[in-house]
VOVOMI-123836 format. One record per residue (C-alpha): residue in three letters; x negated, y negated, z negated. Coordinates in steps of 0.5 Angstrom, whole numbers, padded with zeros to 4 digits, always signed. Layout:
<rs>
ALAXYZ
...
</rs>
This chain:
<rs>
UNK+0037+0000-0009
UNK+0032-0005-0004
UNK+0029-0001+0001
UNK+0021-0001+0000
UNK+0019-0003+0008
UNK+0023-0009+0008
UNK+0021-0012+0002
UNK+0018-0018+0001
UNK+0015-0019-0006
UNK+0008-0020-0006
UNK+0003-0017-0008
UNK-0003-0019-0013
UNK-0008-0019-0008
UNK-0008-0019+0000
UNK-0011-0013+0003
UNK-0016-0013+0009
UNK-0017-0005+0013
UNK-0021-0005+0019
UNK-0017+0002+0023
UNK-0018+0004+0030
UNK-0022-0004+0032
UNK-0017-0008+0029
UNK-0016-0011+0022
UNK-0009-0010+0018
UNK-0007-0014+0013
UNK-0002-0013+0007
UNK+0000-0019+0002
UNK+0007-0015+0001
UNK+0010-0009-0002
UNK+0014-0008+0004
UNK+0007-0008+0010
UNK+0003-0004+0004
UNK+0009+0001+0004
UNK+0010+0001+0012
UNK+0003+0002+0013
UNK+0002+0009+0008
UNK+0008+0012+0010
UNK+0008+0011+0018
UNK+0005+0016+0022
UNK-0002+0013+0023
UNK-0009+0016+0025
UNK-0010+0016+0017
UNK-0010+0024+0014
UNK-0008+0022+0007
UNK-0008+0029+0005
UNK-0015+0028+0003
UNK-0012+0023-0003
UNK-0005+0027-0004
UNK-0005+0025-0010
UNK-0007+0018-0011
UNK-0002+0016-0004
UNK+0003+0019-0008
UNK+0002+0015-0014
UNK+0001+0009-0009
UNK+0007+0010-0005
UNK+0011+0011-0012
UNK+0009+0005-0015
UNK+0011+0000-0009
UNK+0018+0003-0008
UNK+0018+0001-0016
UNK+0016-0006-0015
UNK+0021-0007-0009
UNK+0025-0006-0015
UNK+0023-0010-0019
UNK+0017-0015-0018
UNK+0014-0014-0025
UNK+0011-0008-0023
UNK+0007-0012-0017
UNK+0001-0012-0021
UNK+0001-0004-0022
UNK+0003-0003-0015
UNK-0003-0006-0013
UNK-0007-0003-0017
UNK-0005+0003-0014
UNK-0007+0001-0007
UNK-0013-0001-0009
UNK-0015+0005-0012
UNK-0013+0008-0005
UNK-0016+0004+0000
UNK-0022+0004-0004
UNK-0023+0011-0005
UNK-0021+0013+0003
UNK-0026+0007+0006
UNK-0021+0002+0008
UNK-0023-0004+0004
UNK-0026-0009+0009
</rs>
């Protein structure tokens, strides 16, 4: 089993989050996976549901890179959702 943080399959699209005054970007499974599942100022109990559905979807494309674009998707709908998107 491939450890999620570490993996560098690509997503399908490269994230841009503003957070605490800086700008955090994610083009790969492993940053997009480092940055939902690390401590951060960021409560995701609000979006329980769709950090779950994102962070389960990440751990799947490390596995496999053909589940990029779900993955992606997932996160997509999370960061939008949560005000993120820059």
């Amino acid at each position: 089993m491939s450890e999620p943080s570490s993996s560098d399959t690509p997503l399908t699209a490269t994230f841009k989050v503003k957070l605490d005054g800086g700008t955090i970007s994610m083009a790969t499974v492993g940053q997009a996976y480092r940055f939902l599942t690390t401590p951060s100022s960021i409560e995701w109990m609000e979006f329980r549901s769709l950090h779950h559905d994102a962070v389960s979807s990440l751990r799947g494309a490390a596995e496999n890179a053909m589940l990029a674009a779900p993955a992606t998707n997932a996160l997509r709908t999370l960061l939008a959702r949560a005000g993120l998107l820059s």
